[in-house]
C-alpha positions, 0 to 999 in steps of 0.5 A, a space after each residue: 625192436 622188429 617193428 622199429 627196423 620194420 618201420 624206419 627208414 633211412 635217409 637218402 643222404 645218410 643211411 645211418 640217419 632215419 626217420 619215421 613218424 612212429 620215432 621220436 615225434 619223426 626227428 632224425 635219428 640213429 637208424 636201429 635206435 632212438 637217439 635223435 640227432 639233435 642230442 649228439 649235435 648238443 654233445 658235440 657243440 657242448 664241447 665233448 670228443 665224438 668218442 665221448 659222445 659215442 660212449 655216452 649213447 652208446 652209438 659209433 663214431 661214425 654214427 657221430 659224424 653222420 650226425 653232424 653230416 646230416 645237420 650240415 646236410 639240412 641246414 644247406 637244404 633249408 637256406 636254399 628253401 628260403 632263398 627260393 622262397 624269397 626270390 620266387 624261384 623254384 
């Protein structure tokens, strides 16, 4: 456990999102667990109350909504590195 809060790393956006090489192959998670953010998001598209999800991996609510903060976060990230890709503008 102290070399994971040793290692990781929190995101700018979202210090409760981190990633670090050394943690789930370097996916997003919750920063002091290993819960990667893509299985809260598949809980939360499955249809299950962010409360639920909390329980269920043993997260806070908030850790939730980073989640889905972070994803949302992301995915703007990589639209704009696309376009950028397809324009030539850097």
């Amino acid at each position: 456990m102290n070399r994971m809060k040793r290692t990781m790393a929190p995101t700018p956006q979202n210090p409760r999102i981190s990633i670090d090489p050394a943690v789930c192959h370097g996916k997003p998670v919750i920063t002091g667990t290993r819960v990667p953010v893509e299985v809260l998001l598949s809980a939360i598209a499955g249809g299950d109350e962010i409360a639920q999800v909390a329980a269920d991996y043993g997260v806070s609510a908030e850790d939730v909504r980073a989640a889905v903060s972070h994803a949302g976060f992301d995915m703007g990230r990589l639209r704009s590195h696309r376009v950028q890709e397809r324009t030539g503008q850097v």
